[in-house]
DRENPA-3360 file (N, C-alpha, C; in nm, 2 decimals, always signed):
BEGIN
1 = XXXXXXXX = +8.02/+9.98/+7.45/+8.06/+9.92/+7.58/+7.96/+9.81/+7.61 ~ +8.05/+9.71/+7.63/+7.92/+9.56/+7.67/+7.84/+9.61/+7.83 ~ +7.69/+9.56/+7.82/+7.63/+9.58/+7.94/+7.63/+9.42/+7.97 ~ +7.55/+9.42/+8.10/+7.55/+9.31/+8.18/+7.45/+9.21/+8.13 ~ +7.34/+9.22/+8.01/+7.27/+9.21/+7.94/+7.26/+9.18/+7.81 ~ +7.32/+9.05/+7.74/+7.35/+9.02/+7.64/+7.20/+9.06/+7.50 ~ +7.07/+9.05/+7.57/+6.94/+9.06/+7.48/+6.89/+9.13/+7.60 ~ +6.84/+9.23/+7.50/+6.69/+9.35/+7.61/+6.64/+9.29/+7.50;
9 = XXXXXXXX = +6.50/+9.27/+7.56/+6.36/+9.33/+7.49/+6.25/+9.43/+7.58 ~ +6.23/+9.48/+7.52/+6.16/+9.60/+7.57/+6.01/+9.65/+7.48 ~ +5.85/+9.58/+7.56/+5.77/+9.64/+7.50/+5.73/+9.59/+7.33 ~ +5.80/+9.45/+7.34/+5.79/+9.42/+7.19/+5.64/+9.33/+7.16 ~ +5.54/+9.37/+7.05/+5.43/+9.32/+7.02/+5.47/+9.32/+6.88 ~ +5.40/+9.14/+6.84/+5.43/+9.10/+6.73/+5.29/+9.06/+6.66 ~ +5.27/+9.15/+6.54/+5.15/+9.05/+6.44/+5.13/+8.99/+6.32 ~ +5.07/+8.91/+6.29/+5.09/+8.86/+6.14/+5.04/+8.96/+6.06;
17 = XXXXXXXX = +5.03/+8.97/+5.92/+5.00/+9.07/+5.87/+4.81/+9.07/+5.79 ~ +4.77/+8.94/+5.86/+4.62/+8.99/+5.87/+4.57/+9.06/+6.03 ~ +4.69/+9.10/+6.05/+4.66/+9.15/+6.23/+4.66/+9.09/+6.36 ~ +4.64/+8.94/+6.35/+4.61/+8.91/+6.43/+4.76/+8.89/+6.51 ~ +4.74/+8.93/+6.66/+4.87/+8.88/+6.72/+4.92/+8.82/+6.79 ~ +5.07/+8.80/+6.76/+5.12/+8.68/+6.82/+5.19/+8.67/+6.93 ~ +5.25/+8.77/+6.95/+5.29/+8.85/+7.07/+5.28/+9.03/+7.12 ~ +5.23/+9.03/+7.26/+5.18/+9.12/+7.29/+5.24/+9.20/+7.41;
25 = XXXXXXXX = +5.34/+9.32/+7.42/+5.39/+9.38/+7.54/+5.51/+9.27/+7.60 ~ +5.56/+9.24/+7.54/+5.68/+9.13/+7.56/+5.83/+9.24/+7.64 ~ +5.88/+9.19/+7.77/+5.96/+9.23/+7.84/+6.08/+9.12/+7.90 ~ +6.17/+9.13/+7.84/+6.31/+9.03/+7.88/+6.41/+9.04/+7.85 ~ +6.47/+9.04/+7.96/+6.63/+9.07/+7.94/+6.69/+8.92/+7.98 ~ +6.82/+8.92/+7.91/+6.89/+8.77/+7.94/+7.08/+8.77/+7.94 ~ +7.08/+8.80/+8.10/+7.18/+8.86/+8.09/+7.35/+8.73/+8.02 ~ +7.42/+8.79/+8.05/+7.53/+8.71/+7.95/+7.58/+8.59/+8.05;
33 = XXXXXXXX = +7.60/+8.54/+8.00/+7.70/+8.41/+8.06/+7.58/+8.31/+8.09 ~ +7.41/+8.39/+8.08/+7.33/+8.24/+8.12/+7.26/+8.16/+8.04 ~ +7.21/+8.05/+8.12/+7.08/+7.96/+8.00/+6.97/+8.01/+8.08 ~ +6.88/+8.10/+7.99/+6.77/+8.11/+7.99/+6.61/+8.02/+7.94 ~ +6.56/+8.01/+7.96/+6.45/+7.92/+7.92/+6.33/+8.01/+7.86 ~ +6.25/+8.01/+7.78/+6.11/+8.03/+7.72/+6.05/+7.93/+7.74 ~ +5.94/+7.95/+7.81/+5.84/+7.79/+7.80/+5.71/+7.86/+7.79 ~ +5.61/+7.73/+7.73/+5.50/+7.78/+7.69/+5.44/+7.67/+7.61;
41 = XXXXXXXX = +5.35/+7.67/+7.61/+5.26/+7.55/+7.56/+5.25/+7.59/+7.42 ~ +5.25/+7.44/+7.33/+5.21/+7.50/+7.15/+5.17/+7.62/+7.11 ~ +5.19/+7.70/+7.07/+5.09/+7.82/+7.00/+5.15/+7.95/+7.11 ~ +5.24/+7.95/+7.17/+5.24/+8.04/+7.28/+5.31/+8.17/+7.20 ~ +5.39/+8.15/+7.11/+5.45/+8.26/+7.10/+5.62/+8.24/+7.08 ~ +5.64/+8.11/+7.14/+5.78/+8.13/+7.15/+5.92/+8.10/+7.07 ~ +5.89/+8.02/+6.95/+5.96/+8.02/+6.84/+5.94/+8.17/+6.74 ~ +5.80/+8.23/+6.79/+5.85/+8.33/+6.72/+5.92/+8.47/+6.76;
49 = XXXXXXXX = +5.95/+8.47/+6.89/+6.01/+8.51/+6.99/+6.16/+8.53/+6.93 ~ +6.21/+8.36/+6.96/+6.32/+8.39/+6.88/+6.38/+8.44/+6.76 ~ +6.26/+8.41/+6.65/+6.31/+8.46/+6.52/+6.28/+8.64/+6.51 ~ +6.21/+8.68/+6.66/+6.23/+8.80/+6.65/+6.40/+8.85/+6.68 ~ +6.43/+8.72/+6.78/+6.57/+8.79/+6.82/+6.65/+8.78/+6.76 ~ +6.63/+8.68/+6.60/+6.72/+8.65/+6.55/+6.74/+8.76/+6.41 ~ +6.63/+8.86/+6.39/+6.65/+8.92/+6.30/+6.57/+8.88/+6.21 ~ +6.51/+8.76/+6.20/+6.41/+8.73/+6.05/+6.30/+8.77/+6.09;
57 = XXXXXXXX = +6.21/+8.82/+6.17/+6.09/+8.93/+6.15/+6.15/+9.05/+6.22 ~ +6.05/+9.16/+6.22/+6.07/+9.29/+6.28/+5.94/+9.29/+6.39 ~ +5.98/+9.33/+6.49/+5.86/+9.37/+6.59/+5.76/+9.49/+6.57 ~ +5.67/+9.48/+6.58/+5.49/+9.55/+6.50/+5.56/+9.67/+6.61 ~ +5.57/+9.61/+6.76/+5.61/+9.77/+6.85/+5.73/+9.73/+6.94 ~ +5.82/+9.82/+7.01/+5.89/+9.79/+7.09/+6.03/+9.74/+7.01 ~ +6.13/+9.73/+7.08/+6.24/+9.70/+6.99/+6.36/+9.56/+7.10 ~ +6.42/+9.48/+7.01/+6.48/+9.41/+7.06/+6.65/+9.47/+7.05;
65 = XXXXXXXX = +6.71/+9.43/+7.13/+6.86/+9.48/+7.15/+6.98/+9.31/+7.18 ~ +7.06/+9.30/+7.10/+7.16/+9.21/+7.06/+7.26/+9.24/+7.07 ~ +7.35/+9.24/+7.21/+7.48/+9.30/+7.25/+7.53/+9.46/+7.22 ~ +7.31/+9.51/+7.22/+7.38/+9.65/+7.24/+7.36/+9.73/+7.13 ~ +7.30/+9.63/+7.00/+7.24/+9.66/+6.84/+7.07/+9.66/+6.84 ~ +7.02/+9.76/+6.82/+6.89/+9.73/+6.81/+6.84/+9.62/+6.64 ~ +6.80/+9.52/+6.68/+6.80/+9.43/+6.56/+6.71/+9.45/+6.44 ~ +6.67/+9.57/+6.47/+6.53/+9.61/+6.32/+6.60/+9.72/+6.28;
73 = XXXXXXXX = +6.65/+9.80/+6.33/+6.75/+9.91/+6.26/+6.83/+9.87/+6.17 ~ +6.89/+9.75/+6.21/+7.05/+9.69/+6.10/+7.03/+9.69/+6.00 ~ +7.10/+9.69/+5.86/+7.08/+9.68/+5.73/+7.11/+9.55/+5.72 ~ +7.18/+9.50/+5.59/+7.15/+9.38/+5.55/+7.29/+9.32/+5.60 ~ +7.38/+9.40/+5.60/+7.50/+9.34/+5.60/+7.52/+9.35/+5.77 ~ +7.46/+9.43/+5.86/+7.47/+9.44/+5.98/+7.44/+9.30/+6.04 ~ +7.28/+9.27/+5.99/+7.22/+9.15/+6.03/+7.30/+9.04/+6.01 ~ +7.36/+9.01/+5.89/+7.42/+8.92/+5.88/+7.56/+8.93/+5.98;
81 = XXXXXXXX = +7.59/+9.01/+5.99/+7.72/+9.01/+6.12/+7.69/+8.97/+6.25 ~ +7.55/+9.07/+6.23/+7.51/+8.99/+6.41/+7.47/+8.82/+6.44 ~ +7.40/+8.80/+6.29/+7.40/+8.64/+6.30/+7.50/+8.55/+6.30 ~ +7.63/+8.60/+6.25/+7.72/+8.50/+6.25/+7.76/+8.48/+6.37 ~ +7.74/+8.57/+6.44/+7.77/+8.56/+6.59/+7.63/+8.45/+6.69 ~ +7.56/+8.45/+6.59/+7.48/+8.35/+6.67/+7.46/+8.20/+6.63 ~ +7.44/+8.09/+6.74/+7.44/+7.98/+6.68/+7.25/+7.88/+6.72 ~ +7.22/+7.86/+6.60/+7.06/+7.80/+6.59/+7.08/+7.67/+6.63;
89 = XXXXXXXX = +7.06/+7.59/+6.72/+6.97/+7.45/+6.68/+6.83/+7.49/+6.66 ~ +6.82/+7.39/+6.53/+6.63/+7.39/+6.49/+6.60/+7.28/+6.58 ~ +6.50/+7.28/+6.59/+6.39/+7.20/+6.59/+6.41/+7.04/+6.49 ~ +6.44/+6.93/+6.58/+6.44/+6.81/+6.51/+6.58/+6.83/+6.44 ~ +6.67/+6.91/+6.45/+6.85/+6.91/+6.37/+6.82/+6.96/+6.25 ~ +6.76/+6.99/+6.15/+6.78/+6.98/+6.01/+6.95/+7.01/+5.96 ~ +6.93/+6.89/+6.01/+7.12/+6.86/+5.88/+7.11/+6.90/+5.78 ~ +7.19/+6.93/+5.72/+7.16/+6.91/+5.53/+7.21/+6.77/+5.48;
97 = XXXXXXXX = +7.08/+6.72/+5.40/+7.06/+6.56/+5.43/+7.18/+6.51/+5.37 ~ +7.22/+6.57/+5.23/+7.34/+6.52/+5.17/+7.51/+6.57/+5.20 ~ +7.52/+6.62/+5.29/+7.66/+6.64/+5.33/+7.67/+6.51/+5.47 ~ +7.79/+6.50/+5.48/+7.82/+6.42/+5.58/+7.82/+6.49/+5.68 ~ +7.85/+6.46/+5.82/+7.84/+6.48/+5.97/+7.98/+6.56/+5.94 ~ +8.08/+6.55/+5.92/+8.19/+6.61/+5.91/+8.12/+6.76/+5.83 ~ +8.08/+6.76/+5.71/+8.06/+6.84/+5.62/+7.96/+6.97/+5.63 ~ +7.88/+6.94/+5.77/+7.75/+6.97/+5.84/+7.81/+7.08/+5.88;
105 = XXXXXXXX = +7.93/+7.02/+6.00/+8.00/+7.11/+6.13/+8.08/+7.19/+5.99 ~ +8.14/+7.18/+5.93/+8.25/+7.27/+5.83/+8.15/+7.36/+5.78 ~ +8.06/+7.36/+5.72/+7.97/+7.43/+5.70/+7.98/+7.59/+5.63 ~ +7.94/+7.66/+5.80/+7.92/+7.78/+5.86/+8.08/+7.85/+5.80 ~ +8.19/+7.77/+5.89/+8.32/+7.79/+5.87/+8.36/+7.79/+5.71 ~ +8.31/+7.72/+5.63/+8.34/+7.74/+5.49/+8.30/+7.86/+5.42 ~ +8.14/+7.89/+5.47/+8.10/+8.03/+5.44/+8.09/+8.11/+5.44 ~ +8.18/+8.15/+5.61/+8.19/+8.27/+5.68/+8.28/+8.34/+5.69;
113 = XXXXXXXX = +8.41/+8.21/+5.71/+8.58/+8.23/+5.73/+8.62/+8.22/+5.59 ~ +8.80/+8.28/+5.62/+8.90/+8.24/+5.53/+8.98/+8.14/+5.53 ~ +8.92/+8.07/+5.68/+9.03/+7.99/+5.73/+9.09/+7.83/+5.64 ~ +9.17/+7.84/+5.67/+9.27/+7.67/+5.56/+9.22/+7.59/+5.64 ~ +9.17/+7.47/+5.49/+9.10/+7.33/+5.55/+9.19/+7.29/+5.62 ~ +9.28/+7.30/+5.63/+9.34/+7.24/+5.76/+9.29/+7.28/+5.88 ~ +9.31/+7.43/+5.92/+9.26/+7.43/+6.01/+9.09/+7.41/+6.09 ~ +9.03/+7.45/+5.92/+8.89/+7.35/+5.96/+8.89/+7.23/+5.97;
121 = XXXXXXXX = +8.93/+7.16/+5.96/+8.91/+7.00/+6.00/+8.98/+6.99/+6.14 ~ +9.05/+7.08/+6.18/+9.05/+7.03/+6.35/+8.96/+7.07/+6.47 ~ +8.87/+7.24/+6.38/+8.83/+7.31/+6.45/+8.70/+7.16/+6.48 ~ +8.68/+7.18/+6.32/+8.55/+7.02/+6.31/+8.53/+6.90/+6.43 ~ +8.70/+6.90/+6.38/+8.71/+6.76/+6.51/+8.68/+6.76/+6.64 ~ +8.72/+6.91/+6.71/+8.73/+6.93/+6.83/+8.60/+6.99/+6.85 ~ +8.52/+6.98/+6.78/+8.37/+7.03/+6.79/+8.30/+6.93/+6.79 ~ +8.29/+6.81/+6.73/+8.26/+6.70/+6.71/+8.29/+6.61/+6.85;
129 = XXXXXXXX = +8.41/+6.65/+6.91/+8.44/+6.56/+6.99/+8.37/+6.62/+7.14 ~ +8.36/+6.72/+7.11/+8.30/+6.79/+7.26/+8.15/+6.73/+7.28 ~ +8.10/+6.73/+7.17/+7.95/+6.65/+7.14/+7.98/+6.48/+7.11 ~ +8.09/+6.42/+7.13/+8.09/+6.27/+7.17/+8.05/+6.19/+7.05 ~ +8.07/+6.27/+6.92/+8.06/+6.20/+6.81/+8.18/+6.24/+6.69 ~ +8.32/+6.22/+6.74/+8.43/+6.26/+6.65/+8.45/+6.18/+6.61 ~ +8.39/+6.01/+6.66/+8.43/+5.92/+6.56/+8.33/+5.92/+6.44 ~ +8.19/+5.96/+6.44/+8.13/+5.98/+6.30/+8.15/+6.07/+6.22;
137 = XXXXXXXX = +8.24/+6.09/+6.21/+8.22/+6.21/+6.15/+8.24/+6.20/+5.98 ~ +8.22/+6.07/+5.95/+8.23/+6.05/+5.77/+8.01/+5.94/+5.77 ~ +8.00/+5.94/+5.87/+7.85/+5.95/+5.85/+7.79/+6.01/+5.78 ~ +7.66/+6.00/+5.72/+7.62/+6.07/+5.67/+7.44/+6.09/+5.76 ~ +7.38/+6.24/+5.75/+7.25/+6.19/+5.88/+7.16/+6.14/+5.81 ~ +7.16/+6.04/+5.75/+7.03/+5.96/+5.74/+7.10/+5.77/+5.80 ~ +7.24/+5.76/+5.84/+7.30/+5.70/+5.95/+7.30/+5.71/+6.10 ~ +7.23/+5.84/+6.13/+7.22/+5.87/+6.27/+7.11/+5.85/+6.30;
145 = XXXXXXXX = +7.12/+5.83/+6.48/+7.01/+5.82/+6.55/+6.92/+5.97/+6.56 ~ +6.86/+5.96/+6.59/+6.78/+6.11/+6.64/+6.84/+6.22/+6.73 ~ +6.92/+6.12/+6.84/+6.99/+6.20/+6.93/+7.14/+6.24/+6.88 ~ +7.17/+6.14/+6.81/+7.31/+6.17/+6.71/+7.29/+6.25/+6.63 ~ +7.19/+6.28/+6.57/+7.14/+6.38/+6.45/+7.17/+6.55/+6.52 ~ +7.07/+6.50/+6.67/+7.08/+6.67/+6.76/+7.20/+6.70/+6.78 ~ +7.30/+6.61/+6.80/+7.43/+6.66/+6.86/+7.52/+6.66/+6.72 ~ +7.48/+6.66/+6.64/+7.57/+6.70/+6.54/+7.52/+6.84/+6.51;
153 = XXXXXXXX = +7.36/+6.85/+6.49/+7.31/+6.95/+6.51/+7.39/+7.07/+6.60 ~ +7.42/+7.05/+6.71/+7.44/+7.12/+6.88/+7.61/+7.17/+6.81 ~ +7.71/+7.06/+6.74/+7.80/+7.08/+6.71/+7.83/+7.22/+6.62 ~ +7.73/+7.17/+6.51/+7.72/+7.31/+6.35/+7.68/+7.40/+6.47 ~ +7.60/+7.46/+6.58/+7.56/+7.54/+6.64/+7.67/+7.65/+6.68 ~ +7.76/+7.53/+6.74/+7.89/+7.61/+6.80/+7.99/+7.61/+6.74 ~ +8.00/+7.58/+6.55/+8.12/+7.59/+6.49/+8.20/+7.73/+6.53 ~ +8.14/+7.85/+6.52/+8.21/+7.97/+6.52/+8.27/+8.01/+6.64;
161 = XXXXXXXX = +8.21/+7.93/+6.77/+8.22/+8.02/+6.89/+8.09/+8.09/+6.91 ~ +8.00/+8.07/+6.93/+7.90/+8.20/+6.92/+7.85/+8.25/+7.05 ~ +7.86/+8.39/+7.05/+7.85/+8.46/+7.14/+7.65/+8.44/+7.21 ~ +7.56/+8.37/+7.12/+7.46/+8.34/+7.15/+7.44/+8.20/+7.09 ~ +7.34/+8.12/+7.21/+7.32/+7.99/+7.11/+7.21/+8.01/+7.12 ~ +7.13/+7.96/+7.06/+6.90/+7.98/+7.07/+6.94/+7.80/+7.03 ~ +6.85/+7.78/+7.14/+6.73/+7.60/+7.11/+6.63/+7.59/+7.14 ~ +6.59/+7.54/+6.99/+6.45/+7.53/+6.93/+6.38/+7.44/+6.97;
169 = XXXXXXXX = +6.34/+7.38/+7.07/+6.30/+7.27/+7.12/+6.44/+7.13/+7.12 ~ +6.47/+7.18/+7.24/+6.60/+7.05/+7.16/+6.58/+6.98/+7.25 ~ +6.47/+6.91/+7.31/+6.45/+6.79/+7.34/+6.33/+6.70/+7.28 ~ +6.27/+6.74/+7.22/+6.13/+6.71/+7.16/+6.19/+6.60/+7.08 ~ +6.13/+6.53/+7.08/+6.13/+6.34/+7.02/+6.25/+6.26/+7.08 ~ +6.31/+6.28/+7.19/+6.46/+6.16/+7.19/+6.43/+6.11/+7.32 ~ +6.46/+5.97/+7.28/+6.46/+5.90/+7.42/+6.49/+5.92/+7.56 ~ +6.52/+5.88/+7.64/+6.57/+5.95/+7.80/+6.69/+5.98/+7.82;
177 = XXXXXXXX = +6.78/+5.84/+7.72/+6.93/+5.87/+7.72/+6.98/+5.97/+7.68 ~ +6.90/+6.01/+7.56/+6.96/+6.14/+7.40/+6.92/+6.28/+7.46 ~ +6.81/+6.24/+7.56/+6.75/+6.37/+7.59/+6.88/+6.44/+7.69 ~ +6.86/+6.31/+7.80/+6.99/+6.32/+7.91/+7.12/+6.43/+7.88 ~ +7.16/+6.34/+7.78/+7.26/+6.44/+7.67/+7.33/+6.50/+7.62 ~ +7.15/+6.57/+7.57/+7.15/+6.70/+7.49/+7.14/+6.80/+7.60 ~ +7.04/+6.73/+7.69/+7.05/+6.85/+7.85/+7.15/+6.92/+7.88 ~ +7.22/+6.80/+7.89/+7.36/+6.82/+7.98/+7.48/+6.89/+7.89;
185 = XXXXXXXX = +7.45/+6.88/+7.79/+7.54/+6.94/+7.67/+7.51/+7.07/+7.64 ~ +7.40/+7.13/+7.67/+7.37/+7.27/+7.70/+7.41/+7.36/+7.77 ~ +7.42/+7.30/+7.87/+7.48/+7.36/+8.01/+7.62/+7.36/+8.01 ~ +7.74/+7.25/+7.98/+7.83/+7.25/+7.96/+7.92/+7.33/+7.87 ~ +7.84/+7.31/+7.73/+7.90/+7.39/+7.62/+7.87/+7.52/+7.64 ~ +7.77/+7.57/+7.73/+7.71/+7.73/+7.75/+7.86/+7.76/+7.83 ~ +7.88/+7.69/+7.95/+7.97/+7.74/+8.08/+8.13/+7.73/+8.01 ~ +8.16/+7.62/+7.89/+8.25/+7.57/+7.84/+8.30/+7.73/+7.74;
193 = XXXXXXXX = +8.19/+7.79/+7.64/+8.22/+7.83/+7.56/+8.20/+8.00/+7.58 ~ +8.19/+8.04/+7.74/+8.16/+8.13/+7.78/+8.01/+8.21/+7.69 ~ +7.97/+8.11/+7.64/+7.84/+8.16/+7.58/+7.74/+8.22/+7.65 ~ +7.62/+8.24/+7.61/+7.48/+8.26/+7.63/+7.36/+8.19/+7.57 ~ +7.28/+8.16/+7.65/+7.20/+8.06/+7.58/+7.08/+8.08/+7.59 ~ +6.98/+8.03/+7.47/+6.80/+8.08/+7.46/+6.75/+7.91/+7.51 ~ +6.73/+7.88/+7.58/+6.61/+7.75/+7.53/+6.48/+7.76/+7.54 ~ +6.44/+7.70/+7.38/+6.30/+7.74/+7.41/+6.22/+7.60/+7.38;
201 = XXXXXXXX = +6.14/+7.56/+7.50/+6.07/+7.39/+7.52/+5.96/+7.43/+7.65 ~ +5.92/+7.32/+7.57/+5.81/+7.30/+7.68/+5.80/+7.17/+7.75 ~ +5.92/+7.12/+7.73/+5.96/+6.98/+7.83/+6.03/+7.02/+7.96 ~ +5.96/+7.06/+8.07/+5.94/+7.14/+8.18/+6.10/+7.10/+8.24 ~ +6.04/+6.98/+8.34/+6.17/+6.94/+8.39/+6.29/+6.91/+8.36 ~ +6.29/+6.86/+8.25/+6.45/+6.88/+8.19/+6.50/+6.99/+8.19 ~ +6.44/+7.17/+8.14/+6.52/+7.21/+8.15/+6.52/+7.31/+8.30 ~ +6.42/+7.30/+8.40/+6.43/+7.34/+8.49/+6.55/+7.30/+8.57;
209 = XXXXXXXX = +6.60/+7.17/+8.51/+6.74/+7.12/+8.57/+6.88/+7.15/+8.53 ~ +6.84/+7.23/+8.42/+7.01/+7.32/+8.36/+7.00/+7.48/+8.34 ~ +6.89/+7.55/+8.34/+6.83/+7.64/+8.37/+6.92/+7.73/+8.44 ~ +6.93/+7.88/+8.45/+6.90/+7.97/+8.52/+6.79/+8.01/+8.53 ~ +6.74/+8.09/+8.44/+6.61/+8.13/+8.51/+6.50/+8.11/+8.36 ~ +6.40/+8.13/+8.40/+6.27/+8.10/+8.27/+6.16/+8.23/+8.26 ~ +6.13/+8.20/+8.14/+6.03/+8.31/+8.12/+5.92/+8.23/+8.10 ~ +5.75/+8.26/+8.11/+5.67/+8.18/+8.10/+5.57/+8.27/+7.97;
217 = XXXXXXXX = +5.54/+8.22/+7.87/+5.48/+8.27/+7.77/+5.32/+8.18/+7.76 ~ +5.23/+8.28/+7.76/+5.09/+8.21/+7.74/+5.00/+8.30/+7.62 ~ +4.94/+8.23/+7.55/+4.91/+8.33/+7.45/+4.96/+8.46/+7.37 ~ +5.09/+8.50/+7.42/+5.16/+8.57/+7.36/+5.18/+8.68/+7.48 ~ +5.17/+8.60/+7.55/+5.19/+8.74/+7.68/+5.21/+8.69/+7.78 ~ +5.39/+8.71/+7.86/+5.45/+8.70/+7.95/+5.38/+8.73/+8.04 ~ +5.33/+8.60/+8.12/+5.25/+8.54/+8.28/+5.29/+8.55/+8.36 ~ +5.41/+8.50/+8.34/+5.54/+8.46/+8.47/+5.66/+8.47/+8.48;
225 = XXXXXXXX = +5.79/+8.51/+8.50/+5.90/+8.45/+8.53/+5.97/+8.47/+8.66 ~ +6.10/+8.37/+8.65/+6.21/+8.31/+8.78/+6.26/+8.23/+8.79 ~ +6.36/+8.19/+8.86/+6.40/+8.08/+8.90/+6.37/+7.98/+8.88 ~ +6.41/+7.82/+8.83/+6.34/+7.73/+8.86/+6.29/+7.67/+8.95 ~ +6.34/+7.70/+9.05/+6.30/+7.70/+9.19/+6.14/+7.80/+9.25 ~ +6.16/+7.90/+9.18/+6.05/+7.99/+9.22/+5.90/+7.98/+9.11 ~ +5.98/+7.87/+9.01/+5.89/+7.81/+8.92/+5.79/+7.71/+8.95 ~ +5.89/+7.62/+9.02/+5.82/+7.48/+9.07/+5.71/+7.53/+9.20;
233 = XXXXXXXX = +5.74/+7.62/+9.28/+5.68/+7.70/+9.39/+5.57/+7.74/+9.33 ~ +5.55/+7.87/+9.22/+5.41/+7.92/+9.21/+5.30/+7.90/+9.17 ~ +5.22/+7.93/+9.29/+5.08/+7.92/+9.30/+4.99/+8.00/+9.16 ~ +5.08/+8.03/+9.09/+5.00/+8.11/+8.95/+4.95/+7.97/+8.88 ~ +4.76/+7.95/+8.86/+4.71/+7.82/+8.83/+4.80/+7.77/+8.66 ~ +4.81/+7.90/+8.60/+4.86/+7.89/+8.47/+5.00/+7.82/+8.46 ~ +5.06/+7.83/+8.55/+5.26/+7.81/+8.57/+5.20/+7.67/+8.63 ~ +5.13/+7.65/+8.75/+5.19/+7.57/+8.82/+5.09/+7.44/+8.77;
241 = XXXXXXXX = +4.97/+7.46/+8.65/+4.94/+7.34/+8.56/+5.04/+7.31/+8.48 ~ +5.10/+7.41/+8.43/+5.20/+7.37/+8.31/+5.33/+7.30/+8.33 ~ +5.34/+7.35/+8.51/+5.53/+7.28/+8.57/+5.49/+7.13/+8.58 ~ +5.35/+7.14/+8.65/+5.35/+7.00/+8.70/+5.23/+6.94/+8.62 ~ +5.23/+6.94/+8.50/+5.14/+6.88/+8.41/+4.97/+6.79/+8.42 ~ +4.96/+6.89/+8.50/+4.84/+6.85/+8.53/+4.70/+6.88/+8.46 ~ +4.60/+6.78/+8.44/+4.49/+6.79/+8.33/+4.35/+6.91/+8.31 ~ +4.34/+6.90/+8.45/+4.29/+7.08/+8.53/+4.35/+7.17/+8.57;
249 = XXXXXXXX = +4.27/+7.27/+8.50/+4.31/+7.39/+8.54/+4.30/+7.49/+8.44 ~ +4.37/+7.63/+8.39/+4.30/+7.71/+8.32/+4.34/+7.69/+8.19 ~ +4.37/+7.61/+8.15/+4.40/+7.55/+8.00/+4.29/+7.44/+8.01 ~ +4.25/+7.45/+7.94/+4.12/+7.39/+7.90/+4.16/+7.23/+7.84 ~ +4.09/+7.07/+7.85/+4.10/+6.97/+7.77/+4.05/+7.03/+7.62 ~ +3.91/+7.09/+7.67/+3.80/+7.08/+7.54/+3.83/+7.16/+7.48 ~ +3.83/+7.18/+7.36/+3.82/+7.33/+7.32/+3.67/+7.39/+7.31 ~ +3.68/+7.51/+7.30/+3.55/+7.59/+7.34/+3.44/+7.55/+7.26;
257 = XXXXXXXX = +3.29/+7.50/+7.30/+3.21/+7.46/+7.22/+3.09/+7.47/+7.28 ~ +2.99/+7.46/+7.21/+2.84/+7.47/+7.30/+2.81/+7.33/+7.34 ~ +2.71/+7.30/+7.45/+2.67/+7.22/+7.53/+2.67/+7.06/+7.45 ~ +2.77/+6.99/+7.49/+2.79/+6.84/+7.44/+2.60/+6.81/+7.39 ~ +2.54/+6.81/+7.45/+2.43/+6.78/+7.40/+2.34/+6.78/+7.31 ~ +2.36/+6.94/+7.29/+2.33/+7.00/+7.14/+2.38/+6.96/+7.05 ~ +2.54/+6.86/+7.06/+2.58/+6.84/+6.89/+2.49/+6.66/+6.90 ~ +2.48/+6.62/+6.99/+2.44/+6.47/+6.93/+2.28/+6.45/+6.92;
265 = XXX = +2.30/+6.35/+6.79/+2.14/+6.37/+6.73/+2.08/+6.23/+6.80 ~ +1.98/+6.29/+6.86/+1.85/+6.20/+6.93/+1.76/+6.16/+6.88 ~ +1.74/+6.00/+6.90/+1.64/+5.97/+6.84/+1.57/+5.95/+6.87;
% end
């Protein structure tokens, strides 16, 4: 029976296998129909976050839950069921350099389905066209722009329908226009495809503006979350350096070192 709660996490601590950890007592639920956010500065924790939710690591403690599947229990062929239900943008698109833009989006559907190229090439088209590039679609991506790259990217994401999308930073490197977008193509194809959505960036305001609500990751350990509204608001020094990017405060410029004085040699 579906709950109101497309992902629990509950209590999940993650470590590399010289021990050190990467995530620590991790708590979040993300209920269905919304875009959720992860933010967090470099090193926070939160790409690996996802690949916890996605099934390619197992959590050190605590357990994640995926419409109801605890995701470390599954076997091989479970996992792969639950993933086909999910759709990834990476980081930066990685197309596969030698297929065309058409060949990108067909993909998933070639590998997954039975379905007749016929009817893949319309699913293609109408996936392509929802992302505002059905006329390229005999491109090949080392013909695209960056932002054309992402939304072809955004496209292969949602070949299946997926009952979850995860984004991997999907604003990181594109102009204002491409960024514009991809923003806005988040939000639309989430509400469009009755999806659920992960975004995980640390380009604050963009997605505080398609958002429901955000989780805030620091060192591997959830600081803060809410609203974006109750984001922009808190007086937490940690949240409210990082919303409004400011150069003080408890994130340090320097990194930790003994007295500037002591390293330079006097003569």
């Amino acid at each position: 029976m579906a709950t109101d709660n497309l992902v629990e996490i509950s209590g999940v601590s993650y470590a590399y296998a010289s021990g050190r950890p990467v995530l620590t007592g991790i708590d979040m639920v993300i209920p269905r129909g919304k875009v959720v956010a992860i933010m967090g500065i470099s090193g926070s924790g939160k790409t690996t976050l996802l690949r916890l939710i996605a099934g390619w690591f197992k959590p050190t403690r605590g357990y994640i839950k995926v419409d109801g599947q605890t995701t470390h229990e599954l076997d091989r062929d479970g996992l792969y069921r639950m993933r086909r239900r999910m759709g990834m943008l990476f980081q930066f698109g990685a197309l596969f350099t030698d297929l065309s833009v058409f060949d990108n989006v067909a993909f998933q559907m070639r590998e997954h389905t039975d379905l007749p190229e016929a009817m893949i090439r319309d699913i293609v088209m109408m996936k392509l066209h929802a992302v505002g590039l059905r006329g390229a679609h005999r491109l090949m991506p080392s013909e695209l722009s960056g932002g054309m790259a992402r939304r072809v990217a955004l496209a292969r994401a949602i070949a299946l329908d997926p009952l979850l999308i995860m984004y991997d930073e999907p604003f990181t490197g594109l102009d204002p226009i491409s960024l514009g977008v991809i923003r806005n193509l988040v939000r639309e194809l989430n509400d469009a495809l009755g999806s659920t959505s992960i975004v995980v960036t640390h380009d604050v305001q963009e997605a505080l503006d398609v958002v429901d609500y955000v989780y805030y990751l620091s060192e591997g350990v959830m600081v803060a979350h809410g609203t974006p509204d109750q984001m922009r608001a808190s007086q937490d020094p940690l949240v409210h350096q990082f919303v409004w990017g400011e150069a003080d405060g408890p994130v340090a410029f320097q990194y930790p070192s003994r007295n500037f004085s002591e390293d330079l040699e006097l003569v």
